[in-house]
Backbone as ProteinMPNN parsed JSONL, in Angstrom:
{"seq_chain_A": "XXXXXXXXXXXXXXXXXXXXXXXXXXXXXXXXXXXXXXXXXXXXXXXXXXXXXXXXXXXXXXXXXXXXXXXXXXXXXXXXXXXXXXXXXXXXXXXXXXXXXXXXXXXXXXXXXXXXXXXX", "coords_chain_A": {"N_chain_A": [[2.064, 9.93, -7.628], [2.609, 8.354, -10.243], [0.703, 5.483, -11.001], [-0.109, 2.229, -11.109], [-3.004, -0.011, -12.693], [-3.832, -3.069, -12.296], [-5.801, -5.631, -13.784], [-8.097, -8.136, -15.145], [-7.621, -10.713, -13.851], [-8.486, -14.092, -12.32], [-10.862, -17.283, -12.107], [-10.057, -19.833, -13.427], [-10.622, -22.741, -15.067], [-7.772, -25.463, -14.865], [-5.406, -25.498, -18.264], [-6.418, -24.058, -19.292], [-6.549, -20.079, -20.295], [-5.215, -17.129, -20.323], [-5.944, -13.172, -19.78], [-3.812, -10.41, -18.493], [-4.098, -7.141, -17.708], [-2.367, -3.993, -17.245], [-2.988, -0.814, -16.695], [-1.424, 2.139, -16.961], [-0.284, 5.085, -15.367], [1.336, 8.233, -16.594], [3.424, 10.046, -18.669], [5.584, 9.193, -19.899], [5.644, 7.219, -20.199], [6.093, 4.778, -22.445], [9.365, 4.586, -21.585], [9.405, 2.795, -19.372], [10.988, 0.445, -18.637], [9.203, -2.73, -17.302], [7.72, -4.965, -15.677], [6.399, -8.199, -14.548], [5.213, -9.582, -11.385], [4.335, -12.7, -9.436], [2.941, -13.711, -6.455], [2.697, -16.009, -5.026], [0.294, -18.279, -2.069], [2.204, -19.015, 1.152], [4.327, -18.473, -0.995], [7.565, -16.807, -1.476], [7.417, -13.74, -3.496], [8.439, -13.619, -6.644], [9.789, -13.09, -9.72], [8.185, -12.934, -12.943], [7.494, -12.11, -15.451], [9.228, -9.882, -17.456], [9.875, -6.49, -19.403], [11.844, -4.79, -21.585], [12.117, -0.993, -22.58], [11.763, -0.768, -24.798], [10.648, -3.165, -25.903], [12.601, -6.127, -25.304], [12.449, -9.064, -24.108], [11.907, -11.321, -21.229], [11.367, -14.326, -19.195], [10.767, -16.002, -16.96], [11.544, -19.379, -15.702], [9.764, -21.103, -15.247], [7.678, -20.262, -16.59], [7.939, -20.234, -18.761], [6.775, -20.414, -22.702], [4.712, -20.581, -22.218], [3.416, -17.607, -21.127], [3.315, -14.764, -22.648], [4.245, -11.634, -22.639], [3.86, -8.39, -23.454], [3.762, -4.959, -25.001], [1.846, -2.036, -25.17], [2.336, 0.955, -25.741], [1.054, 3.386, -26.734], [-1.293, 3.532, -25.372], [-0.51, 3.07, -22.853], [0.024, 0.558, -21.483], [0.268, -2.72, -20.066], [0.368, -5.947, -20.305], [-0.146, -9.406, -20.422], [-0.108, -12.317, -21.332], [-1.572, -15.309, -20.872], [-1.28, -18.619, -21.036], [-1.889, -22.186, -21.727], [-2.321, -22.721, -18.42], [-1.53, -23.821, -15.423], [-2.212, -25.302, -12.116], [-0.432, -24.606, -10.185], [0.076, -22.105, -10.68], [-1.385, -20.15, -9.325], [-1.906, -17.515, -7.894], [-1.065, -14.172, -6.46], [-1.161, -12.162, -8.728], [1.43, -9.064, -9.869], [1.55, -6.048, -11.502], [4.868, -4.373, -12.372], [6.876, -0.972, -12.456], [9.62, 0.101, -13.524], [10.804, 3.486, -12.973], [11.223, 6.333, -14.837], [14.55, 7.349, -14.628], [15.173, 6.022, -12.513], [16.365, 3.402, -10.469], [18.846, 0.803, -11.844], [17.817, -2.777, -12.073], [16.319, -2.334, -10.051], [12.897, -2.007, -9.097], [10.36, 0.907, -8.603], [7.673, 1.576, -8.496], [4.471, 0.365, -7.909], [1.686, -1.703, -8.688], [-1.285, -2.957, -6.714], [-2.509, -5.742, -7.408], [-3.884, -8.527, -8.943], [-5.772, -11.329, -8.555], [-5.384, -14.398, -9.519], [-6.289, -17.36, -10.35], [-6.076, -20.97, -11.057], [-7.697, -24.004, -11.275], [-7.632, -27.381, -10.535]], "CA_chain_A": [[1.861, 10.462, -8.964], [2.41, 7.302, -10.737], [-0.353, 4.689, -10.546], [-0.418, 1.257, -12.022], [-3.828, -0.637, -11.962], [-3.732, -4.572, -12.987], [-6.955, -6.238, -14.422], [-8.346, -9.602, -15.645], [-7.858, -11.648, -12.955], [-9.656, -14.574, -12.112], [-10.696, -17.823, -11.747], [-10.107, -20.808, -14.657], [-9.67, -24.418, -15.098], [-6.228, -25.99, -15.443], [-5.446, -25.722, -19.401], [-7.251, -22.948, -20.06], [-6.289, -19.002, -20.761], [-6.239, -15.724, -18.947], [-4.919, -11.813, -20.038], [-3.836, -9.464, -17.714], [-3.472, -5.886, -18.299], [-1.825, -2.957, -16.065], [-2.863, 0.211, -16.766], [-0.136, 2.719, -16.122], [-0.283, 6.328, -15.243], [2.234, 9.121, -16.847], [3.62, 10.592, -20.249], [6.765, 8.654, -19.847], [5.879, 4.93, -19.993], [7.168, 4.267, -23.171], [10.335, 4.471, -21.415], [10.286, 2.581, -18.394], [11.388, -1.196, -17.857], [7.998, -3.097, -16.984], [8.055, -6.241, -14.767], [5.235, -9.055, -14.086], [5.782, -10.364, -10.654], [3.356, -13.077, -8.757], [3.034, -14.36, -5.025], [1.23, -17.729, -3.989], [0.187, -18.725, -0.648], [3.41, -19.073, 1.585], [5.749, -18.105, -0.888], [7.78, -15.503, -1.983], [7.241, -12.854, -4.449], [8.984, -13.813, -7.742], [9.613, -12.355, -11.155], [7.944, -13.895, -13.6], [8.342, -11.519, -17.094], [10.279, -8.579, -17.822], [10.176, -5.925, -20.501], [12.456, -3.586, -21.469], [11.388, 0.021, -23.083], [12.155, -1.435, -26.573], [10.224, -4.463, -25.787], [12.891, -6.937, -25.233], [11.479, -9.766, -22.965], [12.206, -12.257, -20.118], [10.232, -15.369, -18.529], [11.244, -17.184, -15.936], [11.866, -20.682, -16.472], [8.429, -21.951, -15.031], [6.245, -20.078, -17.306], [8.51, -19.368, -20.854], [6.423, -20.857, -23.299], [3.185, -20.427, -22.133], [3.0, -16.943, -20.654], [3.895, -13.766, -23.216], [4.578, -10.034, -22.168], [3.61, -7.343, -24.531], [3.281, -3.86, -24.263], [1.15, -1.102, -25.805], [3.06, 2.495, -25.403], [0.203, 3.941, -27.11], [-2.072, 2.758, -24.625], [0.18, 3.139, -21.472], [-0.607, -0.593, -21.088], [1.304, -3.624, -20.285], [-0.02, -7.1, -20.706], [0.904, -10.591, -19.931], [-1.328, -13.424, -22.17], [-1.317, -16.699, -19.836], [-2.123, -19.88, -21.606], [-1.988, -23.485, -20.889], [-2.672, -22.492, -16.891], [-1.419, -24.545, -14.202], [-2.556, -24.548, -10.562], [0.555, -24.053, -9.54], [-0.249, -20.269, -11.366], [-2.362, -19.476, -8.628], [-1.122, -16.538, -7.294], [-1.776, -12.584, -7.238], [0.347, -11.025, -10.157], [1.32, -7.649, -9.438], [3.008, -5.242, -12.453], [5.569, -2.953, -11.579], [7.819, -0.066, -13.607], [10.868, 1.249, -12.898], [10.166, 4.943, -13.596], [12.459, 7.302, -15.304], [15.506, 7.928, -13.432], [15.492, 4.724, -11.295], [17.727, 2.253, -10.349], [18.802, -0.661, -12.453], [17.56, -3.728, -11.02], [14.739, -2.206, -9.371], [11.336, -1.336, -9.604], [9.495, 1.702, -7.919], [6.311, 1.35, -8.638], [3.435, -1.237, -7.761], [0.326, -1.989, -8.881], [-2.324, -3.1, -6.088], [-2.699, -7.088, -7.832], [-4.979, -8.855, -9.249], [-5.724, -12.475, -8.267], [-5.291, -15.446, -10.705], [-6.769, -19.005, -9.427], [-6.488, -22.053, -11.814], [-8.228, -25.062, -10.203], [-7.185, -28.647, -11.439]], "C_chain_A": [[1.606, 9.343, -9.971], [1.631, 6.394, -9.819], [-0.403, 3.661, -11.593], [-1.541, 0.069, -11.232], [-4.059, -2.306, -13.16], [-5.653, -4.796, -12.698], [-6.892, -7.699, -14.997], [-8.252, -11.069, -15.186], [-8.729, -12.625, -12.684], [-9.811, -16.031, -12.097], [-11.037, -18.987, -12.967], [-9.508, -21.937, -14.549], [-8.39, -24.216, -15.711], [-6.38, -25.685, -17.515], [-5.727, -24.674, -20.18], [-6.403, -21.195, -19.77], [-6.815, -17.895, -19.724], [-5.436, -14.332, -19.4], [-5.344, -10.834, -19.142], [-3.472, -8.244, -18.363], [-3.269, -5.062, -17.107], [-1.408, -1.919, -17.137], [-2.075, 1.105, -16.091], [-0.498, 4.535, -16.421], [0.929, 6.969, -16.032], [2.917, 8.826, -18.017], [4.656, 9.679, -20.741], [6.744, 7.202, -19.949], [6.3, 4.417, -20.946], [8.769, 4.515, -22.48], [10.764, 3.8, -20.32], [10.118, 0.86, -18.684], [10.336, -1.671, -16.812], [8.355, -4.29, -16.077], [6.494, -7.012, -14.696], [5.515, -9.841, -12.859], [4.35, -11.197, -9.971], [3.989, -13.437, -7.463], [2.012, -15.294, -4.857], [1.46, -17.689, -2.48], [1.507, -19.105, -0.04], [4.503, -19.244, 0.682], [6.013, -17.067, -1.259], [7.773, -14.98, -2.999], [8.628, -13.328, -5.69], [8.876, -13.352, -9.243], [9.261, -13.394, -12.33], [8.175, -13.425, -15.439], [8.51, -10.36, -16.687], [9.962, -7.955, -18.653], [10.93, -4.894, -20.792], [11.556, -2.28, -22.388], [11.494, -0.233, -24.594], [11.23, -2.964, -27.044], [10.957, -6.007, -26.115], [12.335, -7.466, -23.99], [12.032, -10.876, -22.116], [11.775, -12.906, -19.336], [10.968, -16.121, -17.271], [10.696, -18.534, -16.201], [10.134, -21.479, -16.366], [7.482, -21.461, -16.156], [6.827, -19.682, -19.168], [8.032, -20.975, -21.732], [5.212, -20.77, -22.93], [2.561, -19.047, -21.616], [4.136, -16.008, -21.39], [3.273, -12.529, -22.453], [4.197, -9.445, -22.919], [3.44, -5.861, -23.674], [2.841, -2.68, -25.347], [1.711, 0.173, -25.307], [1.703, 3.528, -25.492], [-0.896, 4.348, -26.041], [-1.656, 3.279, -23.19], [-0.687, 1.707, -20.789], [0.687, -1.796, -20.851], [0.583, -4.902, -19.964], [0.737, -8.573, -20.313], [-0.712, -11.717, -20.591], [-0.355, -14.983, -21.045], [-1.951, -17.884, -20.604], [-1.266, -21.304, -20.8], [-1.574, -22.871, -19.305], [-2.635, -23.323, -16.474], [-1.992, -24.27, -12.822], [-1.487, -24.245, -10.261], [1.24, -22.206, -10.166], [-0.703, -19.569, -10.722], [-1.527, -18.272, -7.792], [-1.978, -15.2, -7.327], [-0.224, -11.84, -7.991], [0.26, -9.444, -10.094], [2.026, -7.069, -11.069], [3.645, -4.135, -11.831], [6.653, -2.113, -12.578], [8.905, 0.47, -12.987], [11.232, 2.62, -13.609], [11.557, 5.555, -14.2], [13.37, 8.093, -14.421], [15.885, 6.702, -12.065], [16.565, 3.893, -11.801], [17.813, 1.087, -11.238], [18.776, -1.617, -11.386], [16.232, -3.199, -10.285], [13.66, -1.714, -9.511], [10.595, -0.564, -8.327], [8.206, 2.088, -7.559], [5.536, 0.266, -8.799], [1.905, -1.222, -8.307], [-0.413, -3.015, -7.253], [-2.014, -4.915, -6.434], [-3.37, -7.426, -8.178], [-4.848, -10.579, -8.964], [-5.42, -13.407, -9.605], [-5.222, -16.974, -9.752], [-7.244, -19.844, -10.541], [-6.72, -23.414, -10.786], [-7.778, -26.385, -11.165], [-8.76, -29.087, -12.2]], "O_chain_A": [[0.517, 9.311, -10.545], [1.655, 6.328, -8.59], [-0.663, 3.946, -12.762], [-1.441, -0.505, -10.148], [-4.335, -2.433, -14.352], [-6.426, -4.347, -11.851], [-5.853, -8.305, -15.256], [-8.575, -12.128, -15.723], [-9.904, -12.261, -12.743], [-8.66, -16.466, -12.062], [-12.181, -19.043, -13.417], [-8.381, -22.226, -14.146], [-7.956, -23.417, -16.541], [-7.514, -25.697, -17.993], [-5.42, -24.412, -21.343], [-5.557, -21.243, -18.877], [-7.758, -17.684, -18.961], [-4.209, -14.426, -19.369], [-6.477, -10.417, -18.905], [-2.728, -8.18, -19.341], [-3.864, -5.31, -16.059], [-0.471, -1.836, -17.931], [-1.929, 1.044, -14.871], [-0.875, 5.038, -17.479], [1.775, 6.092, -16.208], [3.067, 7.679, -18.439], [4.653, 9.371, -21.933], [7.597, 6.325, -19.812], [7.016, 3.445, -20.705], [9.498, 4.671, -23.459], [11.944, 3.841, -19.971], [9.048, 0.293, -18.91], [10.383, -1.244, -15.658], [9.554, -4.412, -15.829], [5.49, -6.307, -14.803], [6.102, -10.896, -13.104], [3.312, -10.538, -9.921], [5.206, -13.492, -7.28], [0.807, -15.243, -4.611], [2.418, -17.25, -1.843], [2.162, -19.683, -0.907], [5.503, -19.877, 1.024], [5.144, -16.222, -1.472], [8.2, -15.746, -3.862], [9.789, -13.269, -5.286], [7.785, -13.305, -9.81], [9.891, -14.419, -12.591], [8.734, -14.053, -16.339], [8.011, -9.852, -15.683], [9.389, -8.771, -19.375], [10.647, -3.885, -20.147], [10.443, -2.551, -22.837], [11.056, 0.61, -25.377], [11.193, -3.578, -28.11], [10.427, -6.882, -26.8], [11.88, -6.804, -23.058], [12.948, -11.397, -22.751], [11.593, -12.247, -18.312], [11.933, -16.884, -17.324], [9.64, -18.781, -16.784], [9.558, -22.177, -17.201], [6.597, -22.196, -16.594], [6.356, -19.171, -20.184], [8.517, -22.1, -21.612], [4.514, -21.045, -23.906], [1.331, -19.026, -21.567], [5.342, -16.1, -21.159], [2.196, -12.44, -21.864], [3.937, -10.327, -23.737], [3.175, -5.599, -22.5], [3.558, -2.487, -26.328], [1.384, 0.372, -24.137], [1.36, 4.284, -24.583], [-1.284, 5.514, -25.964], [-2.47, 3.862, -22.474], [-1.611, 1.691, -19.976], [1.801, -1.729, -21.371], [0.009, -4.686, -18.897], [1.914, -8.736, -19.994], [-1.901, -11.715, -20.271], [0.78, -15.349, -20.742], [-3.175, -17.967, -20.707], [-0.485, -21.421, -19.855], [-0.39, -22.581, -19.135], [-3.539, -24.102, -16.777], [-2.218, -23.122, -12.44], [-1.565, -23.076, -9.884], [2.273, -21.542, -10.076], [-0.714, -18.374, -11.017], [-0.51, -18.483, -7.131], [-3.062, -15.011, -7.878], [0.906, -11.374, -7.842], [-0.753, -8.759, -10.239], [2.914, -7.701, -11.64], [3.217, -3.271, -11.067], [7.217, -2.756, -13.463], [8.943, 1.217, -12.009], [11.864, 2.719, -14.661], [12.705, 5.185, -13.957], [13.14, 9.087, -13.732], [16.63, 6.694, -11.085], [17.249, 3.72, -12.81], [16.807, 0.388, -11.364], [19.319, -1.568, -10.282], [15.242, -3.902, -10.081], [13.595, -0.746, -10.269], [10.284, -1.144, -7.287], [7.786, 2.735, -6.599], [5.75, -0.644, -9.6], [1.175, -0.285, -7.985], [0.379, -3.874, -6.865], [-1.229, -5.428, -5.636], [-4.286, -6.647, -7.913], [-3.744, -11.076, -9.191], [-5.243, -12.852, -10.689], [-4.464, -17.433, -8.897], [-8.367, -19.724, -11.029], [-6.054, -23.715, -9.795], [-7.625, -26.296, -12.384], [-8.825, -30.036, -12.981]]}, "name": "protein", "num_of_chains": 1, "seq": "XXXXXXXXXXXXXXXXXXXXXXXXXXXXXXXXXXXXXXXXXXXXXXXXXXXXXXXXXXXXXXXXXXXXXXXXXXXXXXXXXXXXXXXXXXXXXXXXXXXXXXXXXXXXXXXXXXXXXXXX"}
């Protein structure tokens, strides 16, 4: 029923800028607890921002200061602005929601991914 599809992916020198968006299915998304997670080449899946339904926010240490969260209710959108880009960014960034009625701590829903490849 729910369907979230990530966009904007792609491929940019070190230094430079990139915005993702994840379109989200159903009436209810102003209310759920958003997530930005990526995966690089042999490793594991890691959380990289957070949002709550109020739009409080949460980075993980590698990317706070250069990579903001936002989110459009209106829209049923959720966002992630990437600046100064490292290679070590390269990854595919997935978004995911934890729908109404889910578990704290976890997220039920995935988006597909979208790549992201900064080259030195």
């Amino acid at each position: 029923q729910v369907q979230l599809v990530e966009s904007g992916g792609g491929l940019v020198q070190a230094g430079g800028s990139l915005r993702l968006s994840c379109a989200a299915s159903g009436r209810t998304f102003g209310s759920w607890p958003m997530a930005w997670f990526r995966q690089a080449p042999g490793k594991e899946r890691e959380l990289v921002a957070a949002i709550s339904s109020g739009g409080t926010t949460y980075y993980a240490d590698s990317v706070k200061g250069r990579f903001t969260s936002s989110r459009d209710n209106a829209k049923n959108t959720l966002y992630l602005q990437m600046n100064s880009l490292k290679p070590e960014d390269t990854a595919v960034y997935y978004c995911a929601a934890r729908l109404t009625g889910g578990k704290p701590g976890e997220y039920d829903a995935w988006g597909q991914g979208t790549q992201v490849t900064v080259s030195s």
